[in-house]
Structure formats: C-alpha cells, structure tokens
ZAMARGU-4260 file (C-alpha; in steps of 0.2 Angstrom, whole numbers, plus 5000, padded with zeros to 4 digits):
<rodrens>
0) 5233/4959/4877 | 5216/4954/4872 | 5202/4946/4878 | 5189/4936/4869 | 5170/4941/4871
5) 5156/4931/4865 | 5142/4942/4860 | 5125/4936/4863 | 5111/4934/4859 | 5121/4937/4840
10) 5132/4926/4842 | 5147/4936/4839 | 5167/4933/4845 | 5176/4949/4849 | 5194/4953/4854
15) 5194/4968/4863 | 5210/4974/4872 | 5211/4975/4889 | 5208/4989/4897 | 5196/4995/4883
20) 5177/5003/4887 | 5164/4990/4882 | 5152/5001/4877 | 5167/5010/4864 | 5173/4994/4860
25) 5154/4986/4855 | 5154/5003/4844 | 5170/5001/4836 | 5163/4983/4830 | 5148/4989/4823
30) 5135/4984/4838 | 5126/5000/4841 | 5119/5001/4858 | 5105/5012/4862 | 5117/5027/4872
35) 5106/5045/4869 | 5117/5053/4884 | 5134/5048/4874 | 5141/5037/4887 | 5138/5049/4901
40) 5130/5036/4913 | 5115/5045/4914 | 5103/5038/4901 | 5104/5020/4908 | 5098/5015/4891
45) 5114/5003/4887 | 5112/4991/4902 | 5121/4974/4896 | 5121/4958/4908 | 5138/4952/4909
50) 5147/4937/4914 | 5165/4939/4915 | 5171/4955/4908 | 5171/4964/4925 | 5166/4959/4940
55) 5167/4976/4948 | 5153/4990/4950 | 5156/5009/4947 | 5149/5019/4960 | 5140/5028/4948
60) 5134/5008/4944 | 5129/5005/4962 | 5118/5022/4962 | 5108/5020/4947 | 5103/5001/4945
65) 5092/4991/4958 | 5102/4979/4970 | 5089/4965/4961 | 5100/4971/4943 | 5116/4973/4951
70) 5115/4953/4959 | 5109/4948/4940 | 5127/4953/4932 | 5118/4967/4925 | 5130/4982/4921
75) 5131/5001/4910 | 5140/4997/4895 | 5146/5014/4895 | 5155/5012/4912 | 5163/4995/4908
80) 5180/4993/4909 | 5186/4975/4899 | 5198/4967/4913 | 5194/4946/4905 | 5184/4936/4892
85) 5166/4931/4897 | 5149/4937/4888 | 5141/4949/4885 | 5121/4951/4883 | 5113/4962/4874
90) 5097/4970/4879 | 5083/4968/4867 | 5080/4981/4851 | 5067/4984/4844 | 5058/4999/4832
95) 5043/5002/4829 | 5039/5001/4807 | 5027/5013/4809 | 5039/5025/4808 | 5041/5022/4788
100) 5023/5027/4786 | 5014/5041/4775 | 4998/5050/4777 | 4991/5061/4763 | 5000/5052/4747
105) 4982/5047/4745 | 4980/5062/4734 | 4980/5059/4717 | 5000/5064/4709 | 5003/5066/4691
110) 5019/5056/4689 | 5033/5065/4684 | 5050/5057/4690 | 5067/5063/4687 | 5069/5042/4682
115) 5065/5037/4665 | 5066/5022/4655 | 5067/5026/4637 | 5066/5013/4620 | 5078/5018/4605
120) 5078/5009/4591 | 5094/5015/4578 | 5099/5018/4562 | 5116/5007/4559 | 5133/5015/4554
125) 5138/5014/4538 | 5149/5022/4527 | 5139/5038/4522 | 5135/5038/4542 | 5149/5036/4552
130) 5141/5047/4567 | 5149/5038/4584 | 5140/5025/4595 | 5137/5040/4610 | 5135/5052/4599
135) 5118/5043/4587 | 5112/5036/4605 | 5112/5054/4612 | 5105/5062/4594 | 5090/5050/4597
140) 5087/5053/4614 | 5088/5072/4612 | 5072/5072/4600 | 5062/5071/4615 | 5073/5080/4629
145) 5073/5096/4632 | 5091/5098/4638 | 5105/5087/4631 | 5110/5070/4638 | 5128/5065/4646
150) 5135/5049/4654 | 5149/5044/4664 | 5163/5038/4657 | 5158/5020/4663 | 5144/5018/4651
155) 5152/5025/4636 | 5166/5014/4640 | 5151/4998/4635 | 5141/5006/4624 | 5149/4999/4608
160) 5148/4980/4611 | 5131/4982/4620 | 5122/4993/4604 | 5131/4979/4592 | 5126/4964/4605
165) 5106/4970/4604 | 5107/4976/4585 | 5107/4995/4590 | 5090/4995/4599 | 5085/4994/4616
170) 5083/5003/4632 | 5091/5018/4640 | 5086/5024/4660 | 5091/5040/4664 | 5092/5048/4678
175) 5088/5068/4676 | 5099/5072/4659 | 5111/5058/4662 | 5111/5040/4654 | 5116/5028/4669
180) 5111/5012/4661 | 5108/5003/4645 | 5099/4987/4643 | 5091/4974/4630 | 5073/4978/4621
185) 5058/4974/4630 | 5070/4970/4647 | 5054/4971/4656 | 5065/4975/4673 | 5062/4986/4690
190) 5064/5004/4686 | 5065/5010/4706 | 5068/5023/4716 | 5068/5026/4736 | 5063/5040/4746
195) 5075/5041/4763 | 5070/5051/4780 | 5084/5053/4791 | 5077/5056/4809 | 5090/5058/4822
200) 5082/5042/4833 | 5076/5034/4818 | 5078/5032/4800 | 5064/5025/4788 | 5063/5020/4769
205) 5049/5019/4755 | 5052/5009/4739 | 5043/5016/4725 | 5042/5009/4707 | 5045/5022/4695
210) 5034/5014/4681 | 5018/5014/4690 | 5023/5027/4706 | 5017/5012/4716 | 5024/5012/4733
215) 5031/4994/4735 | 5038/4993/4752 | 5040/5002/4767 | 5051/4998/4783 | 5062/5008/4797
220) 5075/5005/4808 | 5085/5012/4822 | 5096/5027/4816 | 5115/5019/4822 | 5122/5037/4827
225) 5109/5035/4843 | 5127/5028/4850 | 5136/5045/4849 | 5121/5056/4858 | 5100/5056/4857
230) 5100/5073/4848 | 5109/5084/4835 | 5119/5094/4847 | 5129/5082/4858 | 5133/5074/4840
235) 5140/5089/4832 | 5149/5092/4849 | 5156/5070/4846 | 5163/5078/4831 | 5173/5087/4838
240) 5180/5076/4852 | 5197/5070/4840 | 5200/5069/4822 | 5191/5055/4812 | 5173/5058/4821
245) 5164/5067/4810 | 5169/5052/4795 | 5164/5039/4808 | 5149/5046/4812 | 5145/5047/4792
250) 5149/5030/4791 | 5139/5022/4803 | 5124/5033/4796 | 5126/5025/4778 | 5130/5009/4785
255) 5112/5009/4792 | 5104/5017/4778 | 5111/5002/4768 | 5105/4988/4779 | 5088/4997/4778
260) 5086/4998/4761 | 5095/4979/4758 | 5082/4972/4770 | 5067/4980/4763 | 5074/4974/4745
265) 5075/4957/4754 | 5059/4958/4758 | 5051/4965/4742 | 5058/4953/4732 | 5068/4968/4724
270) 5087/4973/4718 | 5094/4985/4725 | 5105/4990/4709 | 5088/4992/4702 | 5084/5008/4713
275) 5092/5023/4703 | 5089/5037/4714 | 5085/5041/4734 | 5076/5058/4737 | 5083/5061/4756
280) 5071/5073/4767 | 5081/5073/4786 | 5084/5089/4798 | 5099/5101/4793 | 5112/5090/4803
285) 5105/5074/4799 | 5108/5079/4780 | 5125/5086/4786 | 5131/5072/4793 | 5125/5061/4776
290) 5135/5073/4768 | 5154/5073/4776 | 5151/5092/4781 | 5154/5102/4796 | 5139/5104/4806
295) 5150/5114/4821 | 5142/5129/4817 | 5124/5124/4814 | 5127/5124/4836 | 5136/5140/4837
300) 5128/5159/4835 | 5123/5164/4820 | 5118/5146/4819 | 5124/5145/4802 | 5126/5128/4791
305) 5138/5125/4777 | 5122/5120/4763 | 5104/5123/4762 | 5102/5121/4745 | 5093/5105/4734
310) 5108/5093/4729 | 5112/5081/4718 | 5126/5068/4723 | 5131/5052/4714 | 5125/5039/4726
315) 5142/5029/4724 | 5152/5046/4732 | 5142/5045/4747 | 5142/5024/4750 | 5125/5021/4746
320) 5121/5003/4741 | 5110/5006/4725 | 5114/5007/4706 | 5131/5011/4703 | 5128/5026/4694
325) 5112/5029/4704 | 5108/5049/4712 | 5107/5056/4728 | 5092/5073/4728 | 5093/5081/4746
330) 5077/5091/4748 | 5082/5108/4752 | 5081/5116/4770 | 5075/5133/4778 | 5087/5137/4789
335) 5099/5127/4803 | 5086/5120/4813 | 5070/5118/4802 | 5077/5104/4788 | 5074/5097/4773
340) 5060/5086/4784 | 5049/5102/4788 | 5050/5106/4769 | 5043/5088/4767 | 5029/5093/4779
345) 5024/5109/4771 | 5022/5100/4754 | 5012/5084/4761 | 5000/5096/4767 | 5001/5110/4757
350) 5004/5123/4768 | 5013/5135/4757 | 4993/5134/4746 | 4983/5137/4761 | 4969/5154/4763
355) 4966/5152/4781 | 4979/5150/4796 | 4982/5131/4798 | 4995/5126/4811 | 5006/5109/4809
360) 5016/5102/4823 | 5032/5088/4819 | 5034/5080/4836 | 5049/5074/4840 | 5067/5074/4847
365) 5069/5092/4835 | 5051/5101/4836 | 5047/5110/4822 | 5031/5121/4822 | 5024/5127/4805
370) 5009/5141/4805 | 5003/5146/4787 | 4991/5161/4784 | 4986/5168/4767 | 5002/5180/4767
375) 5013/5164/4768 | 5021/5152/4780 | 5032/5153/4797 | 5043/5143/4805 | 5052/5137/4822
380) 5062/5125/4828 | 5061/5119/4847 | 5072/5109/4857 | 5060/5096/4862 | 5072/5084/4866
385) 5075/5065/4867 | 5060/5060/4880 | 5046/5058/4866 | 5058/5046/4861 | 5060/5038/4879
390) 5077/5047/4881 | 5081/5055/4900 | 5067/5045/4906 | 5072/5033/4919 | 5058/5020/4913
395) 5057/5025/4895 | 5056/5016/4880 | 5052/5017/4861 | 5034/5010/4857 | 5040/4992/4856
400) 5032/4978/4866 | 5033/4980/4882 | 5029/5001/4884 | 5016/5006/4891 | 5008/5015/4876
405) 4993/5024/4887 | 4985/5028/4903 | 4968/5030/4912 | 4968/5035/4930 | 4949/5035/4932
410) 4939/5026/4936 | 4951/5015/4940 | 4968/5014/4934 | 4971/5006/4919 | 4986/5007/4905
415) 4988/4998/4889 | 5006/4988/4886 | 5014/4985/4868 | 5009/4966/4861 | 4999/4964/4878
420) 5015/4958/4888 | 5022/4964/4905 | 5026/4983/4906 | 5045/4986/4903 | 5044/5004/4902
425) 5035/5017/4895 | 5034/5025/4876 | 5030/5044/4872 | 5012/5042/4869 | 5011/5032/4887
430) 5023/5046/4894 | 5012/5060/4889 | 4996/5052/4895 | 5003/5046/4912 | 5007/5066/4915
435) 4990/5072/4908 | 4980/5061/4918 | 4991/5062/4934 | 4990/5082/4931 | 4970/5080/4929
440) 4966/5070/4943 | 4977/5081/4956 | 4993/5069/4958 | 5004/5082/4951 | 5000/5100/4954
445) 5002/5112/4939 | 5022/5116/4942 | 5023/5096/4940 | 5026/5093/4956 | 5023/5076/4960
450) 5011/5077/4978 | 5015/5068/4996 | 4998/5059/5000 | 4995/5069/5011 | 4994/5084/5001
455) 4982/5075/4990 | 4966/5079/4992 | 4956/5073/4975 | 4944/5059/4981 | 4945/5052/4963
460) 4964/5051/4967 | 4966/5043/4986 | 4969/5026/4977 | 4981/5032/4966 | 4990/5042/4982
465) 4995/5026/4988 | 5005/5021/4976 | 5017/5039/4977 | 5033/5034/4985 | 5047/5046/4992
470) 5064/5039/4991 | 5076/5054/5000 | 5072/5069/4989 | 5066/5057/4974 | 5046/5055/4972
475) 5041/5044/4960 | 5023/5035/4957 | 5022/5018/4954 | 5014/5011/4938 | 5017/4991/4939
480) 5028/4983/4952 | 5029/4966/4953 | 5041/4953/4961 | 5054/4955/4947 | 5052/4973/4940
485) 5043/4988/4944 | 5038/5004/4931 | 5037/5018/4940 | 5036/5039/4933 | 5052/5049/4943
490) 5048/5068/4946 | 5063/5068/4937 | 5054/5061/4921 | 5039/5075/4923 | 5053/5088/4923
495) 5057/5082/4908 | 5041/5081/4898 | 5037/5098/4902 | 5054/5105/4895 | 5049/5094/4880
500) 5030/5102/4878 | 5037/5119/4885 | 5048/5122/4870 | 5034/5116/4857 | 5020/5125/4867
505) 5030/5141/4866 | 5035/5137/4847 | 5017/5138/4845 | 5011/5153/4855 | 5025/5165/4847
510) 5021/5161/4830 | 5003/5166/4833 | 5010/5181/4841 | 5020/5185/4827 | 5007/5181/4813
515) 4994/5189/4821 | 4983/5174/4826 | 4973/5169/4840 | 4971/5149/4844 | 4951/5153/4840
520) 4959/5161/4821 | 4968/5142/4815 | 4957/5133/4804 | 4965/5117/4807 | 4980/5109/4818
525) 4990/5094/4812 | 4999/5084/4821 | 5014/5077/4809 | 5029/5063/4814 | 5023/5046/4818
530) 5026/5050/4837 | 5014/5063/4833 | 5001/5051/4826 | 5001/5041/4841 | 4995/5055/4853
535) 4977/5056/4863 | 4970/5073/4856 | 4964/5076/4872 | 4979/5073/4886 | 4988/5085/4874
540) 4977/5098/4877 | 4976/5092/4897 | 4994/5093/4897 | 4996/5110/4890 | 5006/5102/4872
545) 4994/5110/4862 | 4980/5126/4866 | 4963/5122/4869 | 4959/5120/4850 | 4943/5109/4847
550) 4945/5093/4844 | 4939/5093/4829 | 4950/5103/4823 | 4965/5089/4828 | 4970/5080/4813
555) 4985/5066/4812 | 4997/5067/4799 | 5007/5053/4800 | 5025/5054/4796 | 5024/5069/4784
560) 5043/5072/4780 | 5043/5054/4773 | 5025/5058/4763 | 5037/5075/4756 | 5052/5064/4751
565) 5039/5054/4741 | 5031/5066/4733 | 5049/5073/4726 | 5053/5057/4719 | 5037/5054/4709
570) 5035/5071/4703 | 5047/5084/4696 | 5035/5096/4700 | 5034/5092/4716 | 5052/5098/4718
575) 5051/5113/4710 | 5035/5116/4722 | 5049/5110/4739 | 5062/5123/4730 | 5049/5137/4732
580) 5045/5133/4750 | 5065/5133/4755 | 5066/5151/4747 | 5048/5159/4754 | 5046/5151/4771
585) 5050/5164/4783 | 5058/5156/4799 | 5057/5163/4817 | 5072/5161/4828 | 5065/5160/4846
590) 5082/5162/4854 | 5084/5178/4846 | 5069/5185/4855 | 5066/5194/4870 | 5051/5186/4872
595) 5054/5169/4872 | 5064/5165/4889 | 5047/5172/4897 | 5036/5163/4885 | 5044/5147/4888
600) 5044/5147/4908 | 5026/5149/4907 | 5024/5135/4896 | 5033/5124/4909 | 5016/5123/4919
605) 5004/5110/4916 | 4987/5113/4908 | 4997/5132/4900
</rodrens>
C-alpha cells in the first residue's frame, strides 16, 4: 500500500509505501536533503515540517527539537516513518556561488588546449586518386599534428555524405589526437570546454571558450552525495552498506554535475553539446566515486586507492551531459587523502617553482596543508571535518542568508547576518569568529570550555556572561533569541571547531618539523578554498588555526583547485606541469607518526 505525498514548496506527488523512511524515500526520488551524519539523527540538518505523514514523535525527535518545533509539525526526515498521505515541506537550500570562484588565473597563460578547431580544405577523389574519405581527411590533418589522428566509429560512419554535402572542406575539432566532430566552413560555432571541482559539500563549474580561453561562466551547487554522509569516510562506509551503493552514489554525483553544467549553459546562453571536454580536479574519493571505483581501501591501512594517475575517459562512459564524443581529464593525485584538488593548488600558486618556504592551507571538510621549500613540496591531509561547512554544529549553516557570517564581542556585541535578514544560524567564517572572540575576551578558557558567570571575571565580558546558559550538563551562549527562534553556540559546537583547527594546526606544525622550518622561515601563508577566503586573518590566529604569522604575510587564495582545473584545460603545459607535481610531491602521513597524537592534543587548546 502506498501513500501519496505532495512535495512542497516543489510541487511534486510522491507515492511512497507505507512503512517507508521519508528521508530514504525523498532520496530514492531524487530530493536530496541536507543529512551530513547519514541519517543518524544527529546532524538535525534534514528537519522537514509535515502535515500528515506521521503524527508521532521519536524519542530521539522529542530530545533534540525545541517544544516550539515540535508543536509546528516540524520533524527529522531521517526518523520518519510514512504511516498516510499529507505534505511534506522542505527546508530552504541554498549555496553560496562563490564557491565556483578563481584567484590567480589573472596571470597571463599561453593558450595551449588539448581542444582544437582545425579548417581543411580537400583535394576531390578521382580516378588517379582514390585514397578513402578518413584516410585524405586524416593525411591533411596529420601535416600539422605530431601524432596521427583517430575517431570513433560514429564519425567515420558520416564522414562520406558530410565531405560530399560541403564540397570536401570544412572544420574538424579534435579533442587531443582524436576527431570528434566535423562541421561546415566558416560554422563560426562554440568550441568549449569546462573545468569541474568535485568538493565533497559542494561541487562548482567554469565554462571556458576554447577559442579565446575566456572564462564565460561560473556557478556551484550543492554536491547531492551530502545525503549519504558530510565526509568521504562515512561514504565509502554507504558503499558498503548492500549491493548497488557504490553505483547509486555515482549516479547521484553525475546527476548533479549535469544540472550544474545544464544551468550555467542555461544561463550563458551556451550548448552543452558544444563543451568538448571537462578537466575534473576533486579529492581521491571524490574522483573515485566519478569513476565507479572502489574507494573501501582509501579508508583502510595502507590507505591505498585503486588510481592516482591523469585519465582520459569518454565523457558519454561516465554519463556526462556534454558532446557526445566529448572527454573526461581527471588531474592526477598524490596519494589517498591529498587529490587531484591539492595538485590544483600547487599549480594555481606555483608552489612546486618557489625558493623560499611558502605554506598553503585548503580549508575545508578534507584539510590539506601544502609547505614548499627550495628542495620541493610536502604534503598532508587532516581530518577537518564537516563543521567549516556547518556540519555537527547544532546551529550551523552554509554561508547563505540568514548565517551569521562574523562576530565582535567588543565593545559591544555585534555580528553580521547573510543578505541582512534574522540570524538562522551560523556559517564557518561566523563559527570561527564566535570562538576567537569568545576565547579572547575570557568566555571560554583556553581547553574551550565554555565559563559559568561566575567564573567569568573579564570586565569587557560581564555583559556577555549574561547571556551563558546551563541546560543540565549543556552550556551554551546565546547569540540572538527572539520570540520565535534563538541562535545559540553549544559547548558541543566548540568541541567541534577545535578538532577541526586541531587537525589543520597540527597538519601545519609537523610539516615545519619535518622540513626544517620555523613559523618566523615561511615567506608567505595562503589561505586556499573559498571557505578559506572568507576568514578574518586575525581570529585565525586568536583561535590558534594558524601560528602567529604576520599578517601581512596572510594572502587569500580563493578556490585554488577550481583556478588548477582551469589552468589544465587552457594549457597543455599546464598538464604536464600537474603530472610533475603528482610524481615529485612528497606526502606526509600523520597517522603514521609517533608524533602526531601528541601533536594534535596540544592543538586542541585555543590560542596553540
């Protein structure tokens, strides 16, 4: 038996069978809810409001929601069961398009794309020539190649009537050494190509034309495999939950790659069968997952992946929405935690060129730290974790409207709010700030503890004492309460933020230690990921993120692995240039050290 749910505010019918988990049963029909714990209960990301459905709260239900949301039909998707029709609505999504931004592509690049679009002008058959169609086509192009050409059977199956049709001249693209499409002289039409990062929260996309390596569009949106986990490892552990997973979470990945890149055709005026290739930057699994492959034992010791290696994969194999005969280039990785994305970094900022130590941090649900000296480069990934991202955070959020974006305690408290609305939540940037500034002004001690008032003995903080509240063993302080909402920061929440910058502090400080370095020795420290670009210089070194580096010495990056993925798509050189990182980068793997478990407990404290 099934019963019919209206879908709002999409306005979607859904039979779902009774008995059924909404939140499986959204999934299953291609409505992804934010859910970074999995459908554990514990995120509260996937809150829906119901009417119908179930009238019944879980305990679990009862616990975690206010009795304000509770009387408002509000309910956890993930602990749902369908019993009868009714409605369901959705809670409002949103993502930031920042996200698909670059930083240093302001630097001049010789273009060099794999993509070309050549014009041929041949000889006709006749009886002293009877060379085939392919074969005088091929002869021409080869003059100027240095490899010989090929094409699928597809084109050699049309290349008769269409040489005949435009009296044996016109123009060929190809793709690399391969011919993918053939069209009439002077056709004047798109040659493009798209450059893909695949982040694990979001995914973002930069349409290029490959005639003039002009950047025509840029836009983001929300990676759908958030459903199954907020980071790689409780995703390779879906996998594994029955048989099917892995291809279903390779499904819902292209299928939202593919509304990204038809929206920003949409929007550019642009056809996607016009794109002939994607260069795809993304961490190992993420390009795992793209893939089909088995990404079990990236998670298990010796941490070892199935492919590091650049790829070339026809883009119609993988489901990907562009020319038919279009191609796939996966930039190569280091190693099972430092992707193809941190290769994108190295070669936005040229790292692998550098003569004096420079550090670069991509900040973000996978932290990867990046140290290069004038005897090479060295890497690390941390387990950051989801809360940069707003994941485990009771009131957090991505920076959409409504987060609180960034805080001041003195001299009076103030915090800035997303399109200037109510605060809803709070974002990484606002996260970071809120603990910074709490931390500086003696609200938290330097464990994170959050202090009763009256152990708060900061004059510049007896305002803000009164708004610490103790619920049983919870402490929590108070950002914006009103008569419908309240925003508050749990101790809960700081825990989580300093196993966040504990893991990247600790990333840093062994890669100096290894290298040699002191904090006074780096040159320059770049702060790469959007996330990344959105953070106060200064509450990251309060908060103990980053050493006491100089200021000056802080430069924002924006979304470097995107700025990489570019790069390979305008320039062949570039490539070559990402292949030679992948092989020389030498990478650091913290859990194997003796050093590190100590290393990162003392990184834990605030200000350290």
């Amino acid at each position: 038996m099934k019963a019919k749910i209206r879908v709002l505010p999409l306005g979607k019918n859904l039979p779902v069978k009774a008995g059924a988990n909404l939140r499986e049963a959204l999934t299953e029909a291609g409505i992804s809810l934010d859910s970074p714990c999995g459908g554990q209960g514990t995120c509260l990301k996937c809150k829906v409001q119901l009417s119908g459905i179930c009238e019944k709260f879980t305990e679990l239900e009862r616990e975690k929601l206010s009795a304000e949301e509770l009387g408002r039909g509000w309910h956890l998707a993930c602990q749902v069961t369908v019993e009868a029709p009714g409605e369901v609505l959705l809670p409002e999504v949103e993502v930031s398009r920042a996200k698909a931004g670059f930083g240093l592509l302001g630097e001049e690049i010789p273009l060099q794309p794999n993509v070309c679009r050549r014009h041929f002008e041949l000889s006709r058959p006749t009886l002293s020539d009877q060379r085939a169609d392919w074969d005088r086509l091929a002869e021409y192009l080869e003059a100027s190649e240095p490899s010989p050409v090929r094409a699928e059977l597809s084109l050699l199956q049309e290349i008769s009537n269409r040489l005949r049709e435009w009296n044996f001249a016109g123009e060929a693209v190809l793709v690399g050494d391969e011919v993918v499409a053939l069209e009439p002289p002077d056709s004047a039409k798109d040659v493009l190509g798209v450059a893909l990062d695949i982040g694990t929260t979001t995914l973002a996309a930069g349409l290029v034309d490959l005639d003039t390596g002009k950047i025509v569009g840029l836009d983001a949106e929300l990676n759908p495999q958030i459903t199954f986990g907020a980071d790689v490892i409780s995703r390779i552990m879906y996998t594994q939950d029955g048989p099917g997973k892995r291809e279903k979470l390779q499904r819902e990945l292209v299928k939202g790659l593919n509304q990204l890149l038809l929206r920003l055709c949409r929007n550019t005026g642009k056809e996607r069968e016009r794109i002939f290739e994607a260069t795809v930057v993304g961490n190992t699994t993420m390009l795992h997952s793209l893939l089909g492959l088995e990404a079990l034992h990236i998670a298990l010791a010796p941490y070892v992946g199935g492919v590091n290696r650049a790829l070339c994969i026809p883009a119609e194999e993988l489901g990907l929405l562009i020319h038919p005969r279009g191609k796939v280039y996966l930039l190569p990785s280091i190693a099972s935690f430092v992707g193809a994305d941190t290769v994108g970094v190295i070669l936005a900022a040229r790292l692998h060129q550098t003569k004096v130590p420079r550090l670069a941090i991509d900040i973000g649900t996978n932290g990867e730290v990046m140290l290069a000296t004038k005897e090479g480069v060295l890497t690390a990934s941390t387990a950051a974790g989801p809360a940069f991202e707003g994941g485990r955070i009771k009131f957090g959020m991505r920076a959409i409207k409504g987060a609180i974006s960034s805080f001041q305690a003195t001299p009076s408290l103030d915090y800035t709010v997303i399109g200037g609305t109510t605060a809803r939540g709070i974002c990484g940037s606002g996260l970071i700030d809120l603990v910074a500034e709490l931390f500086r002004v003696g609200v938290l001690d330097q464990k994170g503890r959050i202090l009763l008032p009256s152990e708060i003995s900061s004059a510049s903080a007896a305002e803000l004492a009164e708004r610490v509240r103790v619920r049983g063993e919870e402490r929590e302080f108070i950002i914006f309460k009103d008569e419908e909402r309240e925003v508050t920061l749990t101790q809960q929440d700081v825990r989580e933020l300093q196993l966040a910058k504990g893991a990247i502090r600790a990333g840093i400080e062994l890669l100096m230690k290894e290298a040699k370095v002191s904090p006074d020795d780096i040159q320059e420290v770049l702060l790469a990921g959007v996330f990344g670009n959105y953070i106060n210089r200064e509450k990251a070194v309060t908060l103990g993120l980053i050493p006491s580096f100089p200021l000056e010495k802080v430069h924002f990056i924006g979304n470097g692995a995107m700025d990489g993925a570019l790069r390979a798509l305008l320039s062949l050189e570039e490539r070559r240039r990402a292949d030679k990182i992948s092989a020389q980068v030498h990478h650091i793997e913290l859990s194997g050290r003796p050093d590190f478990e100590e290393t990162f407990l003392r990184c834990l404290a605030l200000g350290n």
